[in-house]
Structure formats: structure tokens, C-alpha cells
C-alpha positions as MATLAB code, in Angstrom:
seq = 'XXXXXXXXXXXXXXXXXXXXXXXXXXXXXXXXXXXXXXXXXXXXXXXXXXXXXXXXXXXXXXXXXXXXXXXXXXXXXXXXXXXXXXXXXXXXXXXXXXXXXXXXXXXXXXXXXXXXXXXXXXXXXXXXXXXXXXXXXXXXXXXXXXXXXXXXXXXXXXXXXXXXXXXXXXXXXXXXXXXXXXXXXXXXXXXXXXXXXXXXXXXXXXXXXXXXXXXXXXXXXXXXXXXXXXXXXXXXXXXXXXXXXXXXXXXXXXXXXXXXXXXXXXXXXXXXXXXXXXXXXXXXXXXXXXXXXXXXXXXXXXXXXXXXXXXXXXXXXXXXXXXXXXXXXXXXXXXXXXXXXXXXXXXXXXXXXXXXXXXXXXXXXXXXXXXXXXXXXXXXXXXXXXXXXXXXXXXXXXXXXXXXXXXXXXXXXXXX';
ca = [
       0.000    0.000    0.000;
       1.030    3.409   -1.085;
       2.189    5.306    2.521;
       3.302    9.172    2.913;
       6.421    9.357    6.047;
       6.051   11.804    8.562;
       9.087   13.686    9.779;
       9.635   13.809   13.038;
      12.216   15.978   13.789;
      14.938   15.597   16.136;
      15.743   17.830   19.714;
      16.396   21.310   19.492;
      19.946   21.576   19.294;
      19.952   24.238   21.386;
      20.987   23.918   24.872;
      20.234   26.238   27.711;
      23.077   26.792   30.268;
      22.596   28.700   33.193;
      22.219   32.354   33.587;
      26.060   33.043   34.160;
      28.418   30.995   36.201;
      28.516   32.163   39.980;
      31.228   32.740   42.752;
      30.974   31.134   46.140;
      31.486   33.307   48.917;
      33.797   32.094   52.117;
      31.446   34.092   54.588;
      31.812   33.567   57.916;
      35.328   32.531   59.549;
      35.539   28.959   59.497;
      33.912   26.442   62.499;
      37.762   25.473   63.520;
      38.983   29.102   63.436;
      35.627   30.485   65.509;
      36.314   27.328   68.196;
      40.163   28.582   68.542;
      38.579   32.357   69.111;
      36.515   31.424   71.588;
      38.180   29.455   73.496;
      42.009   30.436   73.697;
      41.133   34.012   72.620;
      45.078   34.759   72.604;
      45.519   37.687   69.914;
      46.578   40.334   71.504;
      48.696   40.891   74.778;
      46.785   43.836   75.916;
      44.256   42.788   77.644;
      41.667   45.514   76.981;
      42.023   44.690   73.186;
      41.502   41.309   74.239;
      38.497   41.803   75.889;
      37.030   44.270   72.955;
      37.965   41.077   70.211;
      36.355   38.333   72.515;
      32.541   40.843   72.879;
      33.076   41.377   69.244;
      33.496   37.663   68.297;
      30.682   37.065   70.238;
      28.360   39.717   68.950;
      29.762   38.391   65.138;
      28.562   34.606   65.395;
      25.179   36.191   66.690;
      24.714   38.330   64.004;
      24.687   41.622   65.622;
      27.084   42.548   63.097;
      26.863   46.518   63.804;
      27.703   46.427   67.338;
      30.751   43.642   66.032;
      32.139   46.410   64.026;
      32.167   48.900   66.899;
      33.972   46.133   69.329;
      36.902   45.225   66.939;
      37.265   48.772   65.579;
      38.040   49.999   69.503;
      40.004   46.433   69.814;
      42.335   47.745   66.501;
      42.932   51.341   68.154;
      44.200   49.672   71.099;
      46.316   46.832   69.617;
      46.350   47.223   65.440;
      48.231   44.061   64.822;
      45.325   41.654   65.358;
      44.844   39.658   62.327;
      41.148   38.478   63.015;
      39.937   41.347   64.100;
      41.014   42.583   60.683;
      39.539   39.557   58.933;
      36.365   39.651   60.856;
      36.135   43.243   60.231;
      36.256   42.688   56.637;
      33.653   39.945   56.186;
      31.287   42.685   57.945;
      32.085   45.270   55.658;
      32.133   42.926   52.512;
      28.328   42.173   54.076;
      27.457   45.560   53.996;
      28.862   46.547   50.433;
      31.617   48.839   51.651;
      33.714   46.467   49.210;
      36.894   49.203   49.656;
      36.606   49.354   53.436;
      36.891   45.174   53.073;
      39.828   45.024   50.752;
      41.588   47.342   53.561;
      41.004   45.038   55.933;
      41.623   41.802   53.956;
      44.849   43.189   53.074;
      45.627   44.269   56.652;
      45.035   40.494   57.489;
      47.018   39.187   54.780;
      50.107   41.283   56.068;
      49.867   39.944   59.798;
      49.430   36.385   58.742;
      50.244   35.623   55.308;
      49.362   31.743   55.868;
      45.091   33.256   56.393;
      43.461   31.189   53.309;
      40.381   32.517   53.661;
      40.940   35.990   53.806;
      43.057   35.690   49.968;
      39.995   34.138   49.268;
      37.247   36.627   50.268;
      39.894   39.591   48.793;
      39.324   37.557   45.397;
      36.239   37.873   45.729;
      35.586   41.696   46.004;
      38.470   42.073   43.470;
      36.320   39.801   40.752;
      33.132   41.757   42.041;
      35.443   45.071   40.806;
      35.914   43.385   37.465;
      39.610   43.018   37.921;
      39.681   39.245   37.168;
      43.509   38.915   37.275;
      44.307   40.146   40.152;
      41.162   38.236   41.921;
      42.970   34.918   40.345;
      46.175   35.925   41.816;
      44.537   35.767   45.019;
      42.547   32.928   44.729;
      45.865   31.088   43.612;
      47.613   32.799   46.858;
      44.805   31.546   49.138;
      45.290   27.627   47.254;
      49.151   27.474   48.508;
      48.438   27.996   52.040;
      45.043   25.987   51.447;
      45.479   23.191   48.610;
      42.042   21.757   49.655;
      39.759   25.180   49.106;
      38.239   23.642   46.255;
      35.872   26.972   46.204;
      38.859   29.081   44.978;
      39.176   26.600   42.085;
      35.778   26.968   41.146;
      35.638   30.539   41.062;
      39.342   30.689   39.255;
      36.666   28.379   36.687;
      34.296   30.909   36.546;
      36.784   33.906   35.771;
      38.731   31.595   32.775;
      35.260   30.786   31.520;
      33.999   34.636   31.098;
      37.729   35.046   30.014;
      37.045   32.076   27.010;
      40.307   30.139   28.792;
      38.029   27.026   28.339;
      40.827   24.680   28.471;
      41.980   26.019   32.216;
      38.005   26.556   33.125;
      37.857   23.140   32.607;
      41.187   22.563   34.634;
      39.833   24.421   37.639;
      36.268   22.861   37.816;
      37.867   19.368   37.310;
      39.854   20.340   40.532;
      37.025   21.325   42.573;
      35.068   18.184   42.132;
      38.542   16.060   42.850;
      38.880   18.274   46.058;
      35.225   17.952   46.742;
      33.247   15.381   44.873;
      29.563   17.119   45.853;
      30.289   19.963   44.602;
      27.240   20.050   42.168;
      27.609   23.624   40.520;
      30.849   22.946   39.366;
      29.931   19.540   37.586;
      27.446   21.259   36.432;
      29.779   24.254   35.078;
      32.160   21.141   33.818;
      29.509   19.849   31.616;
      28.451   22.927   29.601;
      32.275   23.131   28.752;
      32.772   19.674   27.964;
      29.538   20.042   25.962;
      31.333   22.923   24.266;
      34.242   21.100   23.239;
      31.628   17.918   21.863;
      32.750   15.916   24.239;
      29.034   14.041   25.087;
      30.244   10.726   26.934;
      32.301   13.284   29.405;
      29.757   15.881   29.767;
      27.197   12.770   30.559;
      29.178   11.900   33.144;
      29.632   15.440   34.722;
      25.982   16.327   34.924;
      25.285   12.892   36.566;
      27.405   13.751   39.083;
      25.748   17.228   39.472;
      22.409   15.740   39.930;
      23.460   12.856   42.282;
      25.119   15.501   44.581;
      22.091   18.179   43.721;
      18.592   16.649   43.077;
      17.237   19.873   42.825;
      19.511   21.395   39.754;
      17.170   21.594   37.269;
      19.401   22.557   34.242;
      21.874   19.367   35.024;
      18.703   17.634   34.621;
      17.413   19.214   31.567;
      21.343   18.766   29.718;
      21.334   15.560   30.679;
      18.037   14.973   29.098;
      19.367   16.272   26.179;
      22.263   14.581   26.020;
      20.830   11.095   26.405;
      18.246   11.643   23.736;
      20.396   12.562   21.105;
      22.181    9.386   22.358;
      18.878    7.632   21.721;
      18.798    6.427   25.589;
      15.115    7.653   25.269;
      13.590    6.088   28.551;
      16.331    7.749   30.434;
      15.820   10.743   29.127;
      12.510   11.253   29.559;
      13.106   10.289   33.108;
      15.913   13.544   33.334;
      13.599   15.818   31.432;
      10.525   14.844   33.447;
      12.704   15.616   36.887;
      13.440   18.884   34.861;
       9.689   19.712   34.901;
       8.659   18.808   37.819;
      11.073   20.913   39.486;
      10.662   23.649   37.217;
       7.095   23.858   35.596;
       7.742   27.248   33.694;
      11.016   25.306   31.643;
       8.832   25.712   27.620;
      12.079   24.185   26.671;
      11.759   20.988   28.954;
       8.249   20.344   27.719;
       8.754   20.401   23.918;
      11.739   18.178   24.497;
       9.630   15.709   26.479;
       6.937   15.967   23.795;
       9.808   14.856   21.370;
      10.775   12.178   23.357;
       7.584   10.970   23.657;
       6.624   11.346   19.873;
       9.851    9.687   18.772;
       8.457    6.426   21.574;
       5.503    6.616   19.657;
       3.612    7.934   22.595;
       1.736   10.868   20.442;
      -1.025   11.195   22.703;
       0.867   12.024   25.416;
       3.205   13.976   23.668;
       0.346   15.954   22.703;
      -0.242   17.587   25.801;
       3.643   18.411   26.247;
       3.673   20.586   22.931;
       0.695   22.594   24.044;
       2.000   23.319   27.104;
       5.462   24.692   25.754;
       2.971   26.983   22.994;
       1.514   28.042   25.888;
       4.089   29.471   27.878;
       5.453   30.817   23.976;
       3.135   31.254   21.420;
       6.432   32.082   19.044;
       7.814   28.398   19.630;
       7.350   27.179   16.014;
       9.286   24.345   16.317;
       6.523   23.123   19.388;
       3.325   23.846   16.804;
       4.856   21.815   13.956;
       5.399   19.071   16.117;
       2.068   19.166   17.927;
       0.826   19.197   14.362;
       2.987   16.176   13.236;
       1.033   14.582   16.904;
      -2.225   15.075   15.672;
      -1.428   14.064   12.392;
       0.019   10.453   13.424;
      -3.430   10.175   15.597;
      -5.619   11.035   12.783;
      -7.035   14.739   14.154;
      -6.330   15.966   10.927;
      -8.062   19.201   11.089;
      -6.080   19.825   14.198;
      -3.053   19.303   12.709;
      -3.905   21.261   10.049;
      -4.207   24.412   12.147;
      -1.290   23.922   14.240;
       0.917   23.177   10.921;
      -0.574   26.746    9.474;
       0.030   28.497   12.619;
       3.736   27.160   12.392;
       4.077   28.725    8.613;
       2.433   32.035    9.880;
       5.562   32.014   11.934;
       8.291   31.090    9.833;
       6.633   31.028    6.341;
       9.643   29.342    4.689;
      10.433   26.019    6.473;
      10.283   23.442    4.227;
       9.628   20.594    6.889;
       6.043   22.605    8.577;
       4.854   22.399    4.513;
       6.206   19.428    3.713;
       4.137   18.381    6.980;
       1.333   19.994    6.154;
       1.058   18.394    3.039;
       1.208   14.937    4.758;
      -2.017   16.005    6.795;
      -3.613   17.305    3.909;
      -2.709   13.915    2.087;
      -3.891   11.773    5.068;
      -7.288   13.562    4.869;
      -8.069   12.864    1.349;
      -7.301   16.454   -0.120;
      -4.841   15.560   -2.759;
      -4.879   18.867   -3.883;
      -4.010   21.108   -1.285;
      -1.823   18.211   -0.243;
       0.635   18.826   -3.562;
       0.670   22.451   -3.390;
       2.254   21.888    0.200;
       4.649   19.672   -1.192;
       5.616   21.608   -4.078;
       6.090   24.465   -1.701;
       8.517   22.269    0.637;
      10.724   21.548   -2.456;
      10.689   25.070   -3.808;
      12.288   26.080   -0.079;
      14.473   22.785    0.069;
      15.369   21.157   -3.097;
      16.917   18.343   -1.207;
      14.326   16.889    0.645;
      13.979   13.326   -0.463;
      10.656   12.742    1.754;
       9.077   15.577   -0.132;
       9.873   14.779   -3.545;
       8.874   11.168   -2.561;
       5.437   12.451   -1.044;
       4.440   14.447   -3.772;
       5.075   11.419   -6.359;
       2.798    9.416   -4.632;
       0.217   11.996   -4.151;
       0.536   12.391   -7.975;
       0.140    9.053   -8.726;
      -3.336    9.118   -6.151;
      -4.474   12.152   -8.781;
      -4.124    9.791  -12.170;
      -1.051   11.638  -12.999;
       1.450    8.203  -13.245;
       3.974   10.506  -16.083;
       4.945   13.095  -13.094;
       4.348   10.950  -10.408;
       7.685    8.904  -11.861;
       9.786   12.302  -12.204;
       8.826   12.723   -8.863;
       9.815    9.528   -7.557;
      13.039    9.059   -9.285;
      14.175   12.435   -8.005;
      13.211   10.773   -4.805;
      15.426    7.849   -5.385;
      18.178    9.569   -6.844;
      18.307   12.178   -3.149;
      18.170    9.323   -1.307;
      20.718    7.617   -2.849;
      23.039   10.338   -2.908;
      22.021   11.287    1.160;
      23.407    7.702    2.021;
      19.968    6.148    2.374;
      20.261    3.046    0.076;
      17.727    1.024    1.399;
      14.797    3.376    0.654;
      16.244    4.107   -2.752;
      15.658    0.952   -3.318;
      12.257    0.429   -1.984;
      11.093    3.575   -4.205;
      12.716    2.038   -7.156;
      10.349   -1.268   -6.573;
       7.835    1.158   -6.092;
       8.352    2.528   -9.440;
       8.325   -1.041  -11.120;
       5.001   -1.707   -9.847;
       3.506    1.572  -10.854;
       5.155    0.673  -14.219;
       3.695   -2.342  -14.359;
       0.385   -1.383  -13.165;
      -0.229    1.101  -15.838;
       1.178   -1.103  -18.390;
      -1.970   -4.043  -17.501;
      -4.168   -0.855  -17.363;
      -3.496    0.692  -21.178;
      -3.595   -3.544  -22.230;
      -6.907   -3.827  -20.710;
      -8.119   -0.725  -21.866;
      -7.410   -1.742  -25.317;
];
């Protein structure tokens, strides 16, 4: 039996990464450091300035950060060489924005104690917040010799070489975060749009698995991965990603025509159905989502529905080949040859080279009593998919032709 193929087309190709890469921020003074404070409280020899640290540590890990500022600036006049009061002093002005007041103090710190990690790191900070990426890595790299572990630092030296298009030593920097800390979920995340970059899909796989398994809730690792196993054609997986993806993040259009994809491509058109409507919903522009919804309907025999969705996908973008070439398959399916081979003429006027079109339109020809174009039709047919590497239905079209051939031959016998 003569039989029209639908296109279905594959995933968009493009993929959403998140909206900028971000830094981490050391913020308080670490649990070991605060313990030490509290209970030896030895930084200064004056005992006034002592005293003036201790109420300010106190006031600091309760969050009455203004009063804080007022003990440790009275516990500097009196004794000026205490390191954590400048450090301390500097995470409360970084709090409050006075990003030049914190520097001060950060740098202050850095000169009593060079070995203070954390305050090289927080100074890299409010340098990258300046823009001055550089000198923020130097400091970051600074704060990694006295502190190999901080995996943090490496992350955010990432996140400057990524802005900077160093994609190579982004790589290098987020691959040493994870080693240093393997839930560090942002950063596999961060790993696997790179490695995604470079078309490196069996590496980036692995990256965003990891950035689920340590985050659940990171609904772009989710979405990639999606991707990622789709065009793989791991489609039960992927709908499993893209569905966490959703149901996470409801308002992700981009999620839900995927999904709708996946499910087409399964076969699952009802379903799918549902999927493309909701991503035309949340963006009426989404022409890709309206041809396949129509392509859905189509394959389930609403015809009429398919027919609008297919037209409202040509309103958009008026010169896609496939949305006529689909349209003309709905038009076919429904009896109206007709309208069904203008659509296909239109698809090949747009695309010259598509075989499915070409092959379409011969049959559709062939419906109408017109066997003498219905062969130039087909043979074009043939001859595209021969050339695109498709052999086998070549060769199924040429039979095809044979039997037409022969059919009309017994016709103009019998007719004689």
C-alpha cells in the first residue's frame, strides 16, 4: 500500500546553560577558626584589646554585626596588629557593600598572617566583584598554597577563565574542585556545559550525573542531561531527566517540547500531545513546538487539528520546508490531494533536497491519475536518497516505481 512518512524531527539543538556561572562566597570565619577564638582568645597581649575582640566575636557569630564592628574597631585602636579582628572586620564590611573598606582590611590580614586562606579568598572575591579578574585569580591562587584543599577558589578561578574564554583552564579548575570535593554540584554542572562545548558528550554525561546525584534539585543538570541522552537515543532515560526537569521547574517551555519529542519519537503521540501545548503556551512564538504538535495530531488522525497547528507554524516562519512538507502529509492523510501537492511543491521550492518531499508528492501524484509526473517525482526521490546515504529506501522507491510501471502497463492492455 502506497504510505506518505512523517518527519519527526529531532531535539532542538539548542541547549540552555545557566544564567552566568557564579562565585561562592567564604562568609563567615571557618567552624575550627571560631572554636580557637573562643576558646584560647590569645591575639593580643593587651588585655583591653583582648576583651574588645572576645565581645566582638561574640556579637559576630550572633549576628549583631553593627555592634561587632564597633567592638573590633576599639580592639584595633588599642592593639592594630590583630589579624582576626582585621579579617572579621572585613567579612562585615564585605556584608554591607563597603567592598573598599573590606579590601583594607583583607589586606591588613594578609600582612599579619600571610598563611590566612580565607581571607586571599574573600579579597578575590571583592576584586572579581570590581571586574579586575587577574588580580582576583592571583589571590585565589595565593589563598590555594596555604590551602590546597579550598576547592571553592578553584571553582571561582573556573568561573573567571570561563567569562575570560580560557576554556581549556576553566575546565582545569572545575575538574579540581570536584577532585577536592566530589559534591560539589555547581561545578559539575559548570564542567559539563564546557565539555559540551568542546563535543565531548560521553564526558559531559558523566559530569551532569554527578551534578544531579550531589544536587537533586539542579534543574538545568537535569534538563542537559536529558538532552544529552536523547540525542544518544537512551530515550527512557531521558525522559526520566527531562521529566525531573519539569517537575522541578514547571515554567522550563524548553523541557516540555523536548519531552513531547521524546515521547513522539516512543511513539507515545497522545501524550506527547499535551507536552507541545504546554510549551505553545508558555510561547506562542515556539514554532518548532506547533509543527510538532501538528505532526502529533497528524500520526493520531485529528487531521483538522493538525492542520491548524501546521498553518500556525508557517504564519511564523513562512519558509520552512519541513512545517509544509508536513502539512502536506495532513492534507494527504485527509483525502485532499490537492491542497496536499501544493504543500509539497512548496517544501521543495524552499528545500530542493528533501527526499521525503519529492517522494510524497510522487505518490500523491500518482493518487491524482497523474502516473507521467508521479515517476519524475519519484526518481528524483530515489536519486536524493541515494546520494544522502539512504540506500535502502532508494531501493524500496525504485520497486515502487516497477510496480507503478507495471500497473499502468496491464491498465493501457486492458483498456485496449
Amino acid at each position: 500500500m502506497l504510505k506518505t512518512h512523517t518527519c519527526i524531527h529531532v531535539l532542538a539543538a539548542a541547549l540552555i546553560a545557566l544564567t552566568g556561572a557564579s562565585t561562592a562566597r567564604a562568609g563567615n570565619v571557618p567552624q575550627h577558626l571560631r572554636t580557637k577564638q573562643l576558646i584560647d582568645g590569645v591575639y593580643s597581649k593587651d588585655i583591653d584589646a583582648a576583651t574588645l575582640f572576645q565581645q566582638g566575636l561574640r556579637r559576630y557569630n550572633n549576628g549583631d554585626y553593627l555592634q561587632a564592628v564597633l567592638d573590633f574597631r576599639k580592639a584595633l585602636g588599642i592593639d592594630p596588629n590583630m589579624a582576626m579582628a582585621h579579617y572579621l572586620l572585613g567579612n562585615i564590611l564585605a556584608q554591607q557593600g563597603d567592598r573598599s573598606g573590606a579590601i583594607n582590611e583583607y589586606q591588613s590580614t594578609i600582612s599579619l598572617n600571610p598563611s590566612m586562606a580565607e581571607a586571599y579568598y574573600n579579597l578575590g572575591l571583592l576584586l572579581s566583584e570590581q571586574g579586575k579578574s587577574d588580580a582576583a585569580v592571583a589571590q585565589y591562587q595565593q589563598a590555594l598554597k596555604t590551602n590546597p584543599n579550598l576547592a571553592a577558589a578553584y571553582y571561582n578561578i573556573g568561573v573567571i577563565r570561563e567569562a575570560q574564554g580560557n576554556i581549556n583552564e576553566a575546565i582545569a579548575s572545575y575538574s579540581k574542585a570536584t577532585g577536592i570535593n566530589p559534591s560539589y554540584s555547581q561545578a559539575y554542572y559548570n564542567l559539563g556545559r564546557l565539555l559540551l562545548k568542546q563535543e565531548q558528550t560521553e564526558p559531559a554525561i558523566v559530569a551532569f550525573r554527578a551534578a544531579v546525584n550531589s544536587n537533586p534539585d539542579l534543574v538545568m543538570a537535569h534538563y542537559q542531561l536529558g538532552l544529552l541522552l536523547a540525542l544518544q537515543n537512551n530515550l527512557p532515560e531521558a525522559k526520566e531527566e527531562l521529566s525531573k526537569a519539569i517537575n522541578l521547574d514547571p515554567n522550563l517551555d524548553k523541557a516540555q517540547y523536548n519531552l513531547g519529542v521524546i515521547l513522539a519519537r516512543q511513539g507515545d503521540y497522545r501524550n506527547a500531545i499535551p507536552k507541545f501545548k504546554e510549551a505553545i503556551t508558555r510561547d506562542h512564538q515556539n514554532v518548532e513546538a506547533y509543527r510538532q504538535l501538528g505532526v502529533a495530531l497528524t500520526e493520531i488522525g485529528r487531521y483538522d487539528a493538525a492542520i491548524d497547528a501546521l498553518q500556525q507554524a508557517i504564519q511564523l516562519i513562512p519558509d520552512d520546508a519541513p512545517t509544509h512538507y508536513n502539512l502536506g502529509v495532513a492534507y494527504q492523510r485527509k483525502g485532499q490531494l490537492p491542497q496536499a501537492i501544493a504543500q509539497y511543491k512548496e517544501a521543495i521550492v524552499i528545500n530542493p533536497n528533501l527526499a521525503d518531499a519529492f517522494y510524497s508528492l510522487g505518490i500523491a501524484m500518482q493518487k491524482s491519475n497523474q502516473p507521467e509526473d508521479a515517476g519524475v517525482f519519484l526518481l528524483e526521490a530515489k536519486n536524493l536518497f541515494s546520494q544522502q546515504g539512504n540506500q535502502a529506501r532508494a531501493d524500496q522507491i525504485d520497486k515502487l516505481m516497477q510496480q507503478i510501471k507495471r500497473a499502468t502497463s496491464s491498465a493501457q492492455s486492458n483498456s485496449k
